[in-house]
Backbone bond lengths (Angstrom), bond angles and torsions (degrees), N, CA, C in turn:
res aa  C-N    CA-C-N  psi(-1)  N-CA   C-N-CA  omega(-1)  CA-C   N-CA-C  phi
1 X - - - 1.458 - - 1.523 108.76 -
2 X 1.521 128.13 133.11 1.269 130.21 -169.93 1.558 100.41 -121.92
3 X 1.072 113.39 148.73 1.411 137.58 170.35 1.540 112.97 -106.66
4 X 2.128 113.33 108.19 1.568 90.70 -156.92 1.733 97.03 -91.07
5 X 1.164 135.97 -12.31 1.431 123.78 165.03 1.342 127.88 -128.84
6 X 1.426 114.52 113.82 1.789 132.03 -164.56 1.490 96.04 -98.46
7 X 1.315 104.26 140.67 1.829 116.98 164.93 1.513 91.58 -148.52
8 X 1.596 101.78 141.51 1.183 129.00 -161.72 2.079 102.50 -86.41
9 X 0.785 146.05 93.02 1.800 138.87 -177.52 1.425 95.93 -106.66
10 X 1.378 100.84 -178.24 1.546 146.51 157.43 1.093 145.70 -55.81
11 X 1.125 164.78 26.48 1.657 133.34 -131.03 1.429 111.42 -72.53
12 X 1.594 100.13 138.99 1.123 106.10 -171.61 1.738 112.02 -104.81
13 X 1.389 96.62 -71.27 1.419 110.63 162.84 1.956 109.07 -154.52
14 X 1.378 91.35 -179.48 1.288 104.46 -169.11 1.728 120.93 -141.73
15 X 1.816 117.71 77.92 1.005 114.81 -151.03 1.583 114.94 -96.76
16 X 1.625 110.20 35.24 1.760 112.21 170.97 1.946 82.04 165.88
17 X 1.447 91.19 142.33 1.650 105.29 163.84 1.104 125.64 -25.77
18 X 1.108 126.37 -12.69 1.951 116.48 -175.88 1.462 103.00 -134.37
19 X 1.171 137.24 -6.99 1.364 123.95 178.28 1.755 103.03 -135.18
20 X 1.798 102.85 135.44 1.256 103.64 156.91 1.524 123.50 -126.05
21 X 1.387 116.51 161.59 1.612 108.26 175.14 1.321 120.95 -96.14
22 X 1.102 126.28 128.23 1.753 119.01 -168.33 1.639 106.42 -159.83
23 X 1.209 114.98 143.28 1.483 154.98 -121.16 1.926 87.29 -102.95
24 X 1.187 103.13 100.38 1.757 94.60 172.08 1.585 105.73 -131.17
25 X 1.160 114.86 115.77 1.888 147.61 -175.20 1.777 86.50 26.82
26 X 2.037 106.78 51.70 1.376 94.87 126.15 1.514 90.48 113.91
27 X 1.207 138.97 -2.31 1.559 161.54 -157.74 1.133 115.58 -129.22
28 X 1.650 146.95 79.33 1.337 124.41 172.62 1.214 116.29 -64.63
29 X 1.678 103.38 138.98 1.624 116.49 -158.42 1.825 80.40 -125.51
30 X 1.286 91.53 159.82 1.750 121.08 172.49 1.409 100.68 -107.18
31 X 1.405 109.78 122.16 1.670 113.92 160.01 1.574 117.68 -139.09
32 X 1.581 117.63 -166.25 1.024 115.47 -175.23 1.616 105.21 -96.16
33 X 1.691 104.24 161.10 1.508 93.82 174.64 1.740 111.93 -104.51
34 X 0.940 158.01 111.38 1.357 137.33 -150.55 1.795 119.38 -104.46
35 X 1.417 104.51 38.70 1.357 125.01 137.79 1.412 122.97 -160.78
36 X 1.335 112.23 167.82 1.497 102.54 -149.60 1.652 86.48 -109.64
37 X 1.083 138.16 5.32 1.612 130.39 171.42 1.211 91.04 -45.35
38 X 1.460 96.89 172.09 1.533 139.12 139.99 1.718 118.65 -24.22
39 X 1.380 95.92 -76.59 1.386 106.89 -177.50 1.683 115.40 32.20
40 X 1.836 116.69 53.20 0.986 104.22 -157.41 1.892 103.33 -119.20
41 X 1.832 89.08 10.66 1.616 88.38 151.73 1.667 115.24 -103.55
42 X 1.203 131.45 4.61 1.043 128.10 177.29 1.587 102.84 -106.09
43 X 0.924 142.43 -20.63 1.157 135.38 175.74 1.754 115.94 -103.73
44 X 0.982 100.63 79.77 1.613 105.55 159.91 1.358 126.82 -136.44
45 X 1.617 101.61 -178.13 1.436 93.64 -149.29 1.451 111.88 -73.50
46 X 1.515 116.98 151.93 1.760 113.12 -175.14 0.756 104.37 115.55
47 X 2.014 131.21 -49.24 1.402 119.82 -138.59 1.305 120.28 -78.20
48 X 0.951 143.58 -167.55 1.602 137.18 -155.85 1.488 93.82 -130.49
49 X 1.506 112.55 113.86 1.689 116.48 -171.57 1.236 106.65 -103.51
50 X 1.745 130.11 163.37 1.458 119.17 151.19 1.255 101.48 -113.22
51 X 1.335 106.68 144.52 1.660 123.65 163.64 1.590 109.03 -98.30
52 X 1.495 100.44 153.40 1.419 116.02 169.87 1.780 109.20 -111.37
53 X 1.295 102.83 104.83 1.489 93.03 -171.57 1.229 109.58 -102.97
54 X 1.413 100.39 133.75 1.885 108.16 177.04 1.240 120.33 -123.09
55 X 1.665 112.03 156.34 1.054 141.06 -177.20 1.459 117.70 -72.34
56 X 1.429 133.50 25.53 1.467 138.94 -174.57 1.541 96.81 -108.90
57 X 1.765 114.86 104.08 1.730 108.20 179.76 1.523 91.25 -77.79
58 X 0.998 134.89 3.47 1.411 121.88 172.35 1.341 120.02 -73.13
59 X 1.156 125.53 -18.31 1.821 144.64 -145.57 1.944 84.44 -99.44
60 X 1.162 100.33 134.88 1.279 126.73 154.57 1.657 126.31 -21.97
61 X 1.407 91.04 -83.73 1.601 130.01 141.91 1.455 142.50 -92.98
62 X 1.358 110.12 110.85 1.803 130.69 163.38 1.693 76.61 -12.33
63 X 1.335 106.81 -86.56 1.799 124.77 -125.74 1.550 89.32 -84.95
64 X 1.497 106.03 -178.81 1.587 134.00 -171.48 1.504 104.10 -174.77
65 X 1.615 111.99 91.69 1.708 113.61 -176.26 1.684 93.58 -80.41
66 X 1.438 97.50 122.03 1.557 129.73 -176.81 1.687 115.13 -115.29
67 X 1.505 109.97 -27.30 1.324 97.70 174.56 1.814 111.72 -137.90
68 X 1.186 136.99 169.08 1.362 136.38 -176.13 1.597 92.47 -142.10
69 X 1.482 104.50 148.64 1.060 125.00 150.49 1.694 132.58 -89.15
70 X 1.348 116.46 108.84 1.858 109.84 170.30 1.080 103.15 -122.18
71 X 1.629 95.92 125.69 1.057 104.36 171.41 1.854 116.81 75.71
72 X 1.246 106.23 -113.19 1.607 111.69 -178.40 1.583 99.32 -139.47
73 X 1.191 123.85 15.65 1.377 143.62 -167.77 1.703 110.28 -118.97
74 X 1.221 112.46 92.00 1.685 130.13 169.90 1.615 115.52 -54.88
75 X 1.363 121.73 85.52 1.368 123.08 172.88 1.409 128.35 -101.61
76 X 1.415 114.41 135.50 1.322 116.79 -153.20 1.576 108.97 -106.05
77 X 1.283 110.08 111.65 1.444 122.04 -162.39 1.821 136.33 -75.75
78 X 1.653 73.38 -17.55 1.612 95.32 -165.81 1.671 109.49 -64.06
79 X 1.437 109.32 116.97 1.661 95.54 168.28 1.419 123.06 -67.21
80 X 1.110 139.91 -23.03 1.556 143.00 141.53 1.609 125.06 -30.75
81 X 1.256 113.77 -26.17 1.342 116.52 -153.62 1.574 107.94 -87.94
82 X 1.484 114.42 -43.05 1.777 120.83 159.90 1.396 115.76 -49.58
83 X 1.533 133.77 -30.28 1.631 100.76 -178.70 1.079 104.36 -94.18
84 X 1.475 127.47 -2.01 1.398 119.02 177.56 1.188 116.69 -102.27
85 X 1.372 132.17 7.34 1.205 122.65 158.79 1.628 112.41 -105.61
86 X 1.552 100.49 -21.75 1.990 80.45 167.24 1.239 101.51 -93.52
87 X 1.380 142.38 -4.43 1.939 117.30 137.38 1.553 98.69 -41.23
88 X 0.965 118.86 -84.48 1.957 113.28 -151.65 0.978 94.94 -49.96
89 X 1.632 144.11 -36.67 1.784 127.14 162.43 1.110 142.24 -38.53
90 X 1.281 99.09 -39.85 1.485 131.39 -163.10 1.381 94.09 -95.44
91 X 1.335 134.32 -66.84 1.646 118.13 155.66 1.400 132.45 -14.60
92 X 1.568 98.05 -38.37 1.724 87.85 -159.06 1.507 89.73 -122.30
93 X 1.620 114.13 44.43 1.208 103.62 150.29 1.880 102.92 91.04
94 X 0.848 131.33 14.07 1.320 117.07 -161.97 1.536 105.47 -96.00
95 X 1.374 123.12 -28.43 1.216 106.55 168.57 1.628 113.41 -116.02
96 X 1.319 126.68 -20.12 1.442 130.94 174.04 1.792 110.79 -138.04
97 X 1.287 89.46 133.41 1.582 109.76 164.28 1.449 121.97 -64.18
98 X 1.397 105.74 161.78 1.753 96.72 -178.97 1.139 130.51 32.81
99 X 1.189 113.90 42.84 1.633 136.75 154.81 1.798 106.64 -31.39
100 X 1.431 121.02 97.71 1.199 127.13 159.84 1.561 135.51 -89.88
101 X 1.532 98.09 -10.15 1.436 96.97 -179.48 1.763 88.12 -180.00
102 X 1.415 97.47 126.88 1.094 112.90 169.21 1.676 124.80 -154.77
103 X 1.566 92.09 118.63 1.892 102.36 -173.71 1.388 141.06 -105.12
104 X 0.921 178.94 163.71 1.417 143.76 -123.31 1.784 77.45 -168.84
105 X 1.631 120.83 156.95 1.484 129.12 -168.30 1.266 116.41 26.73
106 X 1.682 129.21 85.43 1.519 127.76 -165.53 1.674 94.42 -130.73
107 X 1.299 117.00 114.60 1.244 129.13 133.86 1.389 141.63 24.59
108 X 1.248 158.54 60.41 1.381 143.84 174.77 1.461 107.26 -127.43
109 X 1.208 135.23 123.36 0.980 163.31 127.82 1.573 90.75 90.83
110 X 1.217 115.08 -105.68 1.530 121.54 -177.87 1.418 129.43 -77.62
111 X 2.308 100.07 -31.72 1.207 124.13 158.70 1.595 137.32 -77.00
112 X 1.562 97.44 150.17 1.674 70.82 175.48 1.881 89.86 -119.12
113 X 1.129 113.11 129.97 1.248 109.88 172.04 1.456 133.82 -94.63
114 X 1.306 130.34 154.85 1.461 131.59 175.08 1.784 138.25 -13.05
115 X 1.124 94.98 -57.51 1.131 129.78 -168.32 1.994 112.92 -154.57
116 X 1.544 93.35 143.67 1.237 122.97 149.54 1.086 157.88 -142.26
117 X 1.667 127.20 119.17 1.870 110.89 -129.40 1.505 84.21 -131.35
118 X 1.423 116.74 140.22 1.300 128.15 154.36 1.825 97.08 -100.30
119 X 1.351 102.24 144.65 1.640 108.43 162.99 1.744 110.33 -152.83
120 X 1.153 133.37 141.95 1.388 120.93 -176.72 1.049 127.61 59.05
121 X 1.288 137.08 -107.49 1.273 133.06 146.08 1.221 119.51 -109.95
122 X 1.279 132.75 -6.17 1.693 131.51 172.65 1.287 120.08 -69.13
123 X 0.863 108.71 -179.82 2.222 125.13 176.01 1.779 95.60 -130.54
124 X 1.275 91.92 158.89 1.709 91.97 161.70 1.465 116.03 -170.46
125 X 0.965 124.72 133.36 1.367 121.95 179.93 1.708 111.43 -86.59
126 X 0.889 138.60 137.74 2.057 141.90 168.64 1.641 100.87 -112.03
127 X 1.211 106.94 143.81 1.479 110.46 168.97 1.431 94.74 -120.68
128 X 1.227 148.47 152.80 1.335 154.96 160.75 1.414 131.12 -101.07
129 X 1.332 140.93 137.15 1.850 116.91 -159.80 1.724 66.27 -139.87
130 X 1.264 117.33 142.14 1.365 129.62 143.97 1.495 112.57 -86.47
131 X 1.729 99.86 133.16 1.873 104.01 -169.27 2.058 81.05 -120.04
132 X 1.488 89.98 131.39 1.897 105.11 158.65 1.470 98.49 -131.56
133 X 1.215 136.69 14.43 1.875 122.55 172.81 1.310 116.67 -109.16
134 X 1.284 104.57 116.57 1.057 115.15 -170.79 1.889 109.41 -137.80
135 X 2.009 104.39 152.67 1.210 90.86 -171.25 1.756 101.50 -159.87
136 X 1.334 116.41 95.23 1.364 125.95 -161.68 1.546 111.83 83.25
137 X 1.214 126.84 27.81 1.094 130.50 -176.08 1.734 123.66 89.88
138 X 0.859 114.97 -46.05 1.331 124.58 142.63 1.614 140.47 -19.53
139 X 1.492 143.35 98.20 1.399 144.94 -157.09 0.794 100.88 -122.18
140 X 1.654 100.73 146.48 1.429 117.69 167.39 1.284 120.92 -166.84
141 X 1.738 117.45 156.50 1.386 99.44 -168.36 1.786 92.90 -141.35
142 X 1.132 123.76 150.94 1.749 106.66 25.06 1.736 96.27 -109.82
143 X 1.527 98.01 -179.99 1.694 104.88 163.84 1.323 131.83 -101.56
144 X 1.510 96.96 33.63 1.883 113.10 177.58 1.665 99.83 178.00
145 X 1.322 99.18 140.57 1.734 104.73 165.95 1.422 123.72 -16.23
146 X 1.288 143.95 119.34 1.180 133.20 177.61 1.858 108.40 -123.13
147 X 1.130 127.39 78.75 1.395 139.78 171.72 2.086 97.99 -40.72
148 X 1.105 100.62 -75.16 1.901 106.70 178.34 1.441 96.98 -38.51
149 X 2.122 123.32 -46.38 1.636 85.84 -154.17 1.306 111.11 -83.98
150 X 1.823 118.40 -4.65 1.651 112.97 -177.52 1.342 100.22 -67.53
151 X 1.546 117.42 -34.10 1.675 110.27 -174.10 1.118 123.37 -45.21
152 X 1.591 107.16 -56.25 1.405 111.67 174.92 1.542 111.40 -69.32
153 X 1.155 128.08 -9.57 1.731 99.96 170.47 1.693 106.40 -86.97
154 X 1.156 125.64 -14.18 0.936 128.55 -166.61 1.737 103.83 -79.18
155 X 1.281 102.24 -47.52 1.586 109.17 179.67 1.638 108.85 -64.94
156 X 0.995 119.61 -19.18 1.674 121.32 -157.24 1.248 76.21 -91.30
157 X 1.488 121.47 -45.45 2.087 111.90 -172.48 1.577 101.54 -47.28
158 X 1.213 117.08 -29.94 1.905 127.88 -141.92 1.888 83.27 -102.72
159 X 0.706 135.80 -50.47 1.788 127.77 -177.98 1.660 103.34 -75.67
160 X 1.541 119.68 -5.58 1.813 90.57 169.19 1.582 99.62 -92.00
161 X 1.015 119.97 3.16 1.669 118.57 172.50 1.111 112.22 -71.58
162 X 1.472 127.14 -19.38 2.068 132.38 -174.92 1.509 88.90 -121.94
163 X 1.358 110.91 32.00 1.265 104.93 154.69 1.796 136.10 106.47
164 X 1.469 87.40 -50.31 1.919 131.31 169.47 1.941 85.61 -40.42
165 X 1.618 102.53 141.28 1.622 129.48 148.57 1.634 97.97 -96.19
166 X 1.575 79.20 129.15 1.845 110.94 173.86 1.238 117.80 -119.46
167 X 1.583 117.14 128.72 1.450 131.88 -158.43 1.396 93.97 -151.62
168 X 1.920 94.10 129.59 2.046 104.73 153.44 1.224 88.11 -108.92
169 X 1.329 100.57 160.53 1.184 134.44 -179.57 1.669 110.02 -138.31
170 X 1.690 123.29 103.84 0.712 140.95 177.85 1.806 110.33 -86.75
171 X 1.376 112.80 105.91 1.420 122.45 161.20 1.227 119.09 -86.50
172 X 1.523 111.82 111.58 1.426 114.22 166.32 1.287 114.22 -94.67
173 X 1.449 131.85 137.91 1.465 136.45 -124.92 1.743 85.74 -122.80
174 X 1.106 110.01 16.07 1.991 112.17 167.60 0.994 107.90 -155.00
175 X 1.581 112.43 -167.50 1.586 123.17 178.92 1.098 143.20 -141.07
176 X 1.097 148.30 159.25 1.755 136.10 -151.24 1.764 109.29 55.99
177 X 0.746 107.23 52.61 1.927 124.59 152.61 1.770 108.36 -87.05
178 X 1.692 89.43 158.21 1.557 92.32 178.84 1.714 111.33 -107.36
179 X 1.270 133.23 -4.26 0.898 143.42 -168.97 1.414 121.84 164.65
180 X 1.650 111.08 166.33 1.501 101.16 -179.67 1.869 94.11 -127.65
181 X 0.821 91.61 134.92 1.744 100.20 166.12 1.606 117.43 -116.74
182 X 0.975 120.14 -179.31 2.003 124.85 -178.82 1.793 84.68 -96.08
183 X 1.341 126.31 171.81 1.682 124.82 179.58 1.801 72.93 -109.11
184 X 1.273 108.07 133.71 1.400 113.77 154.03 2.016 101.78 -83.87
185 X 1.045 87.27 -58.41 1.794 101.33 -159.25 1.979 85.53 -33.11
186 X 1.437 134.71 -48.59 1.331 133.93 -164.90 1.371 124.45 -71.01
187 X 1.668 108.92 -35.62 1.205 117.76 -155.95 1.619 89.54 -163.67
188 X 1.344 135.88 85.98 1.576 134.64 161.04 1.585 110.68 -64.71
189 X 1.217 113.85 -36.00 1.903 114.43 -172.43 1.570 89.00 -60.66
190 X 1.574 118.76 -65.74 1.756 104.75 178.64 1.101 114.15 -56.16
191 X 1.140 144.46 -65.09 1.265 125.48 177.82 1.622 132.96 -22.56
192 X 1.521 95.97 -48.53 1.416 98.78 -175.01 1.774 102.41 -71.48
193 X 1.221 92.48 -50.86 1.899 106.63 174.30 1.397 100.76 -38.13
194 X 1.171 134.07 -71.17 1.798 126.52 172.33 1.559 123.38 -34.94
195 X 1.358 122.20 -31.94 1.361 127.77 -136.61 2.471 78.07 -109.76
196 X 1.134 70.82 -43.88 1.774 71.06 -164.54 1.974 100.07 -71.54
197 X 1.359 118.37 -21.21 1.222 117.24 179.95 0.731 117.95 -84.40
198 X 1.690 114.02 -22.85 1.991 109.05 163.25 1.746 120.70 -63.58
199 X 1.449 91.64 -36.00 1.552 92.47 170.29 1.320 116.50 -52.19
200 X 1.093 112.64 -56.78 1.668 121.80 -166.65 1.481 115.90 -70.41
201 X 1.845 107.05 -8.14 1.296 98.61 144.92 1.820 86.92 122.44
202 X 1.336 135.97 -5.80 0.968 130.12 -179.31 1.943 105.21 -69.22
203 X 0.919 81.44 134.52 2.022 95.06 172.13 1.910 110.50 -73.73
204 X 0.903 103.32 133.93 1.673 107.20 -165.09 1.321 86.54 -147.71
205 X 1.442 108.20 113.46 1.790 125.28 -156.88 1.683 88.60 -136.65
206 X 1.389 118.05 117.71 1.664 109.95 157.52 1.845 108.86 -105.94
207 X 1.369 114.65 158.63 1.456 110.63 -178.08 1.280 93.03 -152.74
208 X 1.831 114.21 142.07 1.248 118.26 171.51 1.146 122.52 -76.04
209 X 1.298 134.90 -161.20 1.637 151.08 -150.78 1.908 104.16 -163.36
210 X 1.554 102.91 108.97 1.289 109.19 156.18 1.340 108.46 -69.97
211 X 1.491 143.98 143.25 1.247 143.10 -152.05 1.171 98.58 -158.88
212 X 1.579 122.62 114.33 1.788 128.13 -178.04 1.460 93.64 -132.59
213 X 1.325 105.51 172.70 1.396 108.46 176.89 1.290 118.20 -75.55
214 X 1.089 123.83 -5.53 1.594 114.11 167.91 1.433 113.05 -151.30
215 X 1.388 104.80 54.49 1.801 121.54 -179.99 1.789 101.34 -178.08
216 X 1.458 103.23 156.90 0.971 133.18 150.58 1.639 151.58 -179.37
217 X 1.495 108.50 112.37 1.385 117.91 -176.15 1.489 130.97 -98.10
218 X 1.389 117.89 164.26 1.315 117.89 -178.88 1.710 111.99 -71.48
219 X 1.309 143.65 111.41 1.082 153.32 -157.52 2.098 97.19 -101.74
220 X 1.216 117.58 -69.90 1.835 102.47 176.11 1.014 115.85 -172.14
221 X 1.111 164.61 162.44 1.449 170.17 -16.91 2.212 103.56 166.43
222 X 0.796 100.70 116.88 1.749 113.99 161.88 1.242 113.01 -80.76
223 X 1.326 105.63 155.79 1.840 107.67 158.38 1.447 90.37 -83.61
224 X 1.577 104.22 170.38 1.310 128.46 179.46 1.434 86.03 -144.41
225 X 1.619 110.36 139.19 1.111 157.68 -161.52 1.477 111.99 -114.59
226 X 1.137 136.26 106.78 1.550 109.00 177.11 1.501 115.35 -132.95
């Protein structure tokens, strides 16, 4: 996934989920933030942001802060940016062969999930969680209560009963981590919801993120921790 225009800012501050103020060659500018987490160890003040600046005079905001710097570690912020790079994964083969049909926002019962892949003779549903929290190397998600994401593990348990393979797919949005775990301390109902869906047979796959200033792809496979 490419980002076609990068400008280097600031972070300044961040006074509601969708907009932050940050420092570009000397000008505080207003932009968008392009996920609405927390993200409130990656965003502090000083840090060295990338913007995606676009050409829509209709848009609110020039900018769209898409990437943060911690530390010496390039993390990719964008909540958009995980289903579209495990699509381009999932295209090119990265988790199933002979890809016969594959659909992106599909339907099941109450959920609508990520993806939907026929290959061989199976079906399968993927749900996708983008992970940016991280702490000694170590990931985990989510970074606030998520009521929607126990649903969907719960439903993905409920479609291998009609047959369907059920898979999350945890994107970690950088690289060189030591593992991914669920955050109990944030969210115990997911946690437990993860831990009981591996039993029941759901696939719970994390994969890192090569992360440049104006790209980012899925690079290979994490342990998962549970």
């Amino acid at each position: 996934m490419k980002y076609d225009k990068i400008k280097k800012a600031t972070f300044i501050s961040r006074p509601n989920r969708f907009v932050a103020y940050v420092n570009i060659d000397g000008t505080q500018t207003a932009c968008h933030v392009k996920n609405t987490g927390r993200c409130r160890e990656l965003l502090v003040p000083g840090a060295q942001v990338l913007l995606e600046e676009s050409d829509n005079p209709a848009r609110k905001y020039k900018y769209s802060l898409v990437t943060v710097k911690k530390g010496s570690r390039l993390v990719n912020m964008d909540s958009q940016a995980p289903n579209k790079i495990v699509g381009e994964w999932l295209k090119a083969g990265g988790l199933f062969r002979d890809i016969k049909l594959l659909k992106a926002e599909c339907t099941y019962k109450k959920s609508r999930f990520d993806f939907y892949c026929e290959y061989e003779n199976k079906r399968a549903f993927i749900e996708v969680k983008g992970v940016t929290l991280e702490n000694g190397g170590i990931v985990s998600f989510p970074d606030a209560p998520t009521e929607r994401g126990t649903k969907h593990i719960n439903e993905l348990i409920e479609c291998m009963a009609e047959g369907y393979e059920a898979y999350i797919i945890f994107a970690v949005q950088m690289k060189d981590v030591l593992y991914f775990t669920p955050n109990e301390d944030h969210d115990p109902k997911f946690a437990k919801a993860l831990r009981e869906a591996a039993k029941a047979g759901v696939n719970i796959i994390a994969l890192d993120c090569t992360v440049d200033e104006d790209s980012v792809e899925i690079s290979g496979r994490v342990e998962v921790r549970l």
